[in-house]
C-alpha positions as CSV (number, residue, x, y, z in Angstrom):
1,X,100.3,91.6,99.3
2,X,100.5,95.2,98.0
3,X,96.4,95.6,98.3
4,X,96.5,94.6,102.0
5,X,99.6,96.2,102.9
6,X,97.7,99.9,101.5
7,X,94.8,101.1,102.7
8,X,92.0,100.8,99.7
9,X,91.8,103.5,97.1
10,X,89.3,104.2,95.1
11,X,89.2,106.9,91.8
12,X,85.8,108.8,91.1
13,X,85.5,110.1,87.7
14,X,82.8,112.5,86.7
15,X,82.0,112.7,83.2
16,X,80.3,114.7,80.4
17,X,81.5,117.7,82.2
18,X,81.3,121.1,80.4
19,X,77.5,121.5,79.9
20,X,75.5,121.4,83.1
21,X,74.6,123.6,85.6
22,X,75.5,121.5,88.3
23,X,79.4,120.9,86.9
24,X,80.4,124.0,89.3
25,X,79.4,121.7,92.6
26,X,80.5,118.9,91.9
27,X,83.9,120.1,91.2
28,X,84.0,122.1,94.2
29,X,83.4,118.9,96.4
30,X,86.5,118.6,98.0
31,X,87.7,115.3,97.3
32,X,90.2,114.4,95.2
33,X,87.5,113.2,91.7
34,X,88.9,113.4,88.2
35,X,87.3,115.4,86.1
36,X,86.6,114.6,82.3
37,X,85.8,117.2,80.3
38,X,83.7,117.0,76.7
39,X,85.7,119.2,73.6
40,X,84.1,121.5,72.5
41,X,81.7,121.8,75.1
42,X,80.0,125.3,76.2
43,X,81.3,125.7,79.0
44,X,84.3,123.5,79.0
45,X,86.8,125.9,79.2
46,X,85.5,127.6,82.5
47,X,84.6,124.5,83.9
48,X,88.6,123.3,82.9
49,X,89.5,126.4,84.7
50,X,87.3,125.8,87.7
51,X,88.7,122.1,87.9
52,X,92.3,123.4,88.4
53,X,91.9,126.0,90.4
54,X,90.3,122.8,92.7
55,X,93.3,121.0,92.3
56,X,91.4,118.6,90.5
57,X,92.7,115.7,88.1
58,X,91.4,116.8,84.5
59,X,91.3,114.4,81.6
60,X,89.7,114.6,78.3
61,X,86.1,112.7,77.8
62,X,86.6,112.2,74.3
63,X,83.3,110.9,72.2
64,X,83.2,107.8,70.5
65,X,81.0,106.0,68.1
66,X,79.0,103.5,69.9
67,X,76.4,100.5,68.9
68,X,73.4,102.9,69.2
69,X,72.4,106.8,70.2
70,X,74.9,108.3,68.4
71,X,73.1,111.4,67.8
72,X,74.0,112.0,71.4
73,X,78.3,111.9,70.4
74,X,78.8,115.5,70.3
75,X,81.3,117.3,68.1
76,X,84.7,115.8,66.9
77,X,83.6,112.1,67.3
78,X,85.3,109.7,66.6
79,X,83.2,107.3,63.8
80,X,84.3,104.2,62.5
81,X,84.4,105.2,58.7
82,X,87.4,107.9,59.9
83,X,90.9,107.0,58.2
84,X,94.1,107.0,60.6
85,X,94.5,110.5,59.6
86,X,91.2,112.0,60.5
87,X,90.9,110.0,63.6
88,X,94.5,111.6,64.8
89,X,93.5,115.4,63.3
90,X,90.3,114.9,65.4
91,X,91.9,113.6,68.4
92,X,94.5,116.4,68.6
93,X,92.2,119.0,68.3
94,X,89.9,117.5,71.1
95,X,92.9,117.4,73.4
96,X,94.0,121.0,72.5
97,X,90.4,122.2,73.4
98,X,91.5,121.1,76.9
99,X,94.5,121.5,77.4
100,X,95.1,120.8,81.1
101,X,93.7,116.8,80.0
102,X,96.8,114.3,81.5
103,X,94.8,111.6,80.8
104,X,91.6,110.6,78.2
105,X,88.7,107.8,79.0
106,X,86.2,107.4,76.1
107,X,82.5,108.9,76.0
108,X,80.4,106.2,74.6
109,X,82.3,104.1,72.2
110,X,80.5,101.3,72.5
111,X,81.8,99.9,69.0
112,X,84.4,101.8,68.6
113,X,86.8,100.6,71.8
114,X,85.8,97.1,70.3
115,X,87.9,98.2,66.9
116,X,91.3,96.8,67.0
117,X,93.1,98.8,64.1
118,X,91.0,102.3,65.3
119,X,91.6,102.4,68.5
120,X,96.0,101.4,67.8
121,X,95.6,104.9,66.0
122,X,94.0,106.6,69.1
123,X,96.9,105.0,71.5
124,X,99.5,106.0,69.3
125,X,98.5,109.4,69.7
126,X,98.3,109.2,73.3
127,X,101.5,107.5,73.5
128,X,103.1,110.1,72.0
129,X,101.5,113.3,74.1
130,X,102.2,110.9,77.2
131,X,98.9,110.5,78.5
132,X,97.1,107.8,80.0
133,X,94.0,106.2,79.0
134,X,90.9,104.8,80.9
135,X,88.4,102.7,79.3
136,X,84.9,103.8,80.0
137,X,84.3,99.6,79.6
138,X,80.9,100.2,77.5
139,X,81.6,97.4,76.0
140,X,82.9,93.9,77.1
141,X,84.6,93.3,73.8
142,X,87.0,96.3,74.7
143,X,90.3,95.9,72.8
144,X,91.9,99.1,75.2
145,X,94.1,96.8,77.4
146,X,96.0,95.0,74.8
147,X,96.2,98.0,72.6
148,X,97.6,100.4,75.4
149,X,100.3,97.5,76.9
150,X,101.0,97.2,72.9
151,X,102.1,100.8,72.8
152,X,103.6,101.2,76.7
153,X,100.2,103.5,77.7
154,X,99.5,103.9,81.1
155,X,95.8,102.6,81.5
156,X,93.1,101.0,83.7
157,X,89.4,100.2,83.2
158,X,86.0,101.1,85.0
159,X,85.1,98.6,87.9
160,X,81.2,100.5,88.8
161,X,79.3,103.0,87.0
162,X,77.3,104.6,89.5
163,X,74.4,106.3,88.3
164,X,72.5,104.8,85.5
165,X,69.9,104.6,87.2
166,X,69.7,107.8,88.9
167,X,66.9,106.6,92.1
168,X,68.7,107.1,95.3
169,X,68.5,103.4,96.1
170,X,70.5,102.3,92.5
171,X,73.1,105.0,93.4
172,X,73.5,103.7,97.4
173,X,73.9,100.4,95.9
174,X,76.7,101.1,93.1
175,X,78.1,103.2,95.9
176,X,78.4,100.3,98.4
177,X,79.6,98.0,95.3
178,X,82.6,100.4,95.1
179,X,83.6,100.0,98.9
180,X,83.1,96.1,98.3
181,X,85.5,96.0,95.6
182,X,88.1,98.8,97.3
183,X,88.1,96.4,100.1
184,X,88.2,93.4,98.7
185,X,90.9,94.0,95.7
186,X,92.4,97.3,97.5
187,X,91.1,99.6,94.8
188,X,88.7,100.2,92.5
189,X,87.3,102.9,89.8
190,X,84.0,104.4,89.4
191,X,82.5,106.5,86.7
192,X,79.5,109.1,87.6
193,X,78.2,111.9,85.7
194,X,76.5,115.7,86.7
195,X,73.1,114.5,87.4
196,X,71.8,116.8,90.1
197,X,71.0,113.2,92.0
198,X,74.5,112.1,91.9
199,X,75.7,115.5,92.8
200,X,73.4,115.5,96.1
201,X,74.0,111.5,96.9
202,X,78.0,112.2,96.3
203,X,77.9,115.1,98.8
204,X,75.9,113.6,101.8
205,X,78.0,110.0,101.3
206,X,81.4,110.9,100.3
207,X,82.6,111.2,103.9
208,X,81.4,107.4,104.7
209,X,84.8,106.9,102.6
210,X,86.6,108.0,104.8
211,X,84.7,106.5,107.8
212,X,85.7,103.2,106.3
213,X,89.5,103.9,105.9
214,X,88.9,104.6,102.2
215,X,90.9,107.1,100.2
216,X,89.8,108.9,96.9
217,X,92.6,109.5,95.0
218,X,93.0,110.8,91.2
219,X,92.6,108.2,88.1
220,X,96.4,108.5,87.8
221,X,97.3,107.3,90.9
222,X,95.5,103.6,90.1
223,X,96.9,103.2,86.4
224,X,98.4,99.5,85.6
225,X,96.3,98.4,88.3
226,X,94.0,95.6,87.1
227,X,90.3,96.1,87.2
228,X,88.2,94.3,90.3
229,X,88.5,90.6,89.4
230,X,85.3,88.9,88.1
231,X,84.7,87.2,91.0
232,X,84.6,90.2,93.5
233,X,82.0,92.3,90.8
234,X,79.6,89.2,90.3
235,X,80.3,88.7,94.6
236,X,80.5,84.6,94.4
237,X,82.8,82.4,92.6
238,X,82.1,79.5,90.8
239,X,84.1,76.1,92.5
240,X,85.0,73.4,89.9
241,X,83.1,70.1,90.6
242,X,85.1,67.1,92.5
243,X,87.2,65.6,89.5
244,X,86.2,61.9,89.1
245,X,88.6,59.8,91.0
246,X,92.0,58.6,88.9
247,X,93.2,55.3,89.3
248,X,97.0,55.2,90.2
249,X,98.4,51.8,90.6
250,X,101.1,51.8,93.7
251,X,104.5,51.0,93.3
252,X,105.4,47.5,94.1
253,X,108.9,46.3,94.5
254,X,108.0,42.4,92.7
255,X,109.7,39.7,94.6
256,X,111.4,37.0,92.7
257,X,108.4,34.6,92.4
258,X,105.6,37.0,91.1
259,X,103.2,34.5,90.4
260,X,102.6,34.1,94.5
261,X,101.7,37.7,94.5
262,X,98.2,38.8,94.0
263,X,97.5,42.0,91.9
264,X,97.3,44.9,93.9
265,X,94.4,47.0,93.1
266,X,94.9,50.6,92.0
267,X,94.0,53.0,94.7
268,X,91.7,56.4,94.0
269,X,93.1,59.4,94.3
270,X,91.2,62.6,94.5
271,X,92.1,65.8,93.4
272,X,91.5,68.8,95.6
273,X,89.1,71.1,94.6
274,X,90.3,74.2,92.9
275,X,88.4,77.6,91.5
276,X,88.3,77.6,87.8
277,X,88.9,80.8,86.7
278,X,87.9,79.9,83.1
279,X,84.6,79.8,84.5
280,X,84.4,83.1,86.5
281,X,83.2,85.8,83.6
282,X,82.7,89.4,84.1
283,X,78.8,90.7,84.1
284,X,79.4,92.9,81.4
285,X,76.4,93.7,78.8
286,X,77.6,94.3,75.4
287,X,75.9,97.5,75.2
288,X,75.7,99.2,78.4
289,X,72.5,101.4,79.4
290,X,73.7,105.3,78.9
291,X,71.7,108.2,79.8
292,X,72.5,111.4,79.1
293,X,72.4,114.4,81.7
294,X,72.2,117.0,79.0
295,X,69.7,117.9,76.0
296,X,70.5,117.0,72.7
297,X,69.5,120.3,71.7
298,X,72.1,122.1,72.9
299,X,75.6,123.5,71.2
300,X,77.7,121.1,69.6
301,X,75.1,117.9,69.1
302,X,74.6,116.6,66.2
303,X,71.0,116.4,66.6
304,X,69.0,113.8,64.4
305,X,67.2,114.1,61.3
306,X,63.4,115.2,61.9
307,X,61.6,111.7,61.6
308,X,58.1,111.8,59.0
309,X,55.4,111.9,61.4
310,X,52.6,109.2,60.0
311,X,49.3,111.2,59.0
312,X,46.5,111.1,61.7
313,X,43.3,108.8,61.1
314,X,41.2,111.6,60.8
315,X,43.1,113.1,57.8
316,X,41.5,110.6,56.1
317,X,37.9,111.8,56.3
318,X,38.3,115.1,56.4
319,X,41.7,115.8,54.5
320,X,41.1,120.1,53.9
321,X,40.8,120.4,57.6
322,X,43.7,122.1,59.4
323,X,42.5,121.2,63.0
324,X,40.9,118.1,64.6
325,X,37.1,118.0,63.8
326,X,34.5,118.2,67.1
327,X,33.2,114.8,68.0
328,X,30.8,113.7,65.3
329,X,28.8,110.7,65.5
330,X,30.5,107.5,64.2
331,X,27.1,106.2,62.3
332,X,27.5,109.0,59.3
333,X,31.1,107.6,58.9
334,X,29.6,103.9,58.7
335,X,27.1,104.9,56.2
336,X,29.9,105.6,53.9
């Protein structure tokens, strides 16, 4: 009633912001997108400046320890060996390197959102600052819902990530998924990054939004709104099979001499079909593709360990040499 009574909303949040070179345009697009900033990032703190002075929604993007890539975390991760009180030290001083974050949504965390005792000690801290939290949804064994409605958090979760795969036909197609879903359930959540292709597909298709009596609105205006049902993101439901016909005798009032009554036979009835939603699940990978938009070799990574590079064939043959021999003829070698 509420969804068709409103015209559809729909919340764009651009992540990973505070390193890129295209951060500045994207913020200065002027629709209403939440912006979530990285700690300890370069150029967070300008670009957290920038963000406000656009009247933009700002919210902290704050890394997490995932199933894989987790050279590409950042500083002040959150890892799953952490006690209570280094996860809560960390997680303060994230939010007090933006301080203009009313809200946080995780940056990877593919394991760790799936954490039940962890992430209670991240609500609990954003319980008490009074933010709100939206889950990223890298994983599809998320424990953020129950854990935020344990602790009274305002929260929602991601409906369409829009650009991993960064082609312009992969972004028109997450970007029509969102209208579907704003349509269809009344609102919906995206999450994009600062690729310079999202940047340039945002700016020449943002106003088809509006076109199609869509609004963009800040991440805080869709909290405690459930997440596109599983049957509008997979677009088709599954219908339950016809239920194998029940015998159900009819109520006979016996007269007084029963045995000059024939049986009455029992007479099918069929139950209407019905949509299981047991059997509707959500398309969600376990591990969700993530690309980075920035170079692990920049401030605040913690970059890899230098793996042993294997020794080259030739080595073998001509092990004092420090460059690769000229061509010789293989039959010398053979002779060997």
């Amino acid at each position: 009633m509420q969804a068709q009574s409103l015209p559809p909303q729909v919340a764009i949040i651009i992540d990973d912001i505070g390193y890129q070179k295209v951060d500045p345009d994207i913020i200065r697009l002027p629709y209403a997108l939440t912006v979530a900033v990285m700690p300890f990032t370069p150029n967070g703190t300008e670009m957290t400046a920038l963000a406000s002075q656009h009247g933009k929604e700002i919210m902290l993007h704050m890394p997490m320890e995932a199933v894989a890539q987790n050279h590409l975390l950042g500083k002040g991760a959150l890892r799953r060996p952490m006690n209570k009180q280094q996860v809560q030290q960390a997680l303060h001083k994230a939010l007090d390197s933006v301080p203009q974050a009313i809200g946080i949504n995780n940056h990877m965390g593919s394991l760790y959102t799936s954490l039940p005792e962890q992430m209670d000690w991240v609500v609990e801290v954003v319980a008490a600052r009074r933010l709100y939290f939206i889950d990223s949804k890298t994983t599809g064994k998320s424990v953020v819902p129950a854990i935020t409605q344990k602790h009274g958090v305002k929260s929602r979760s991601r409906d369409v990530f829009l650009d991993n795969d960064k082609s312009y036909k992969a972004l028109d197609r997450q970007f029509n998924q969102l209208i579907h879903l704003a349509k269809q359930h009344g609102h919906a959540v995206a999450i994009g990054h600062p690729y310079p292709e999202t940047y340039r597909y945002l700016k020449k298709n943002l106003p088809r939004l509006a076109q199609q009596g869509i609004k963009v609105v800040p991440a805080s205006a869709l909290l405690d709104l459930p997440a596109a049902p599983a049957q509008l993101i997979a677009s088709s439901v599954k219908v339950a099979a016809p239920q194998p016909a029940k015998a159900q005798p009819v109520a006979v009032t016996p007269p007084a001499d029963t045995a000059s009554i024939p049986a009455v036979a029992p007479v099918p009835v069929t139950e209407p079909t019905q949509i299981l939603l047991s059997d509707i699940v959500e398309p969600v990978p376990e591990l969700i593709p993530w690309h980075p938009p920035y170079l692990p070799h920049l401030p605040g990574f913690d970059t890899p360990a230098a793996l042993p590079v294997p020794e080259p064939v030739w080595r073998r043959f001509y092990p004092q040499s420090a460059e690769i021999p000229a061509p010789v003829s293989p039959l010398p070698l053979l002779l060997r």
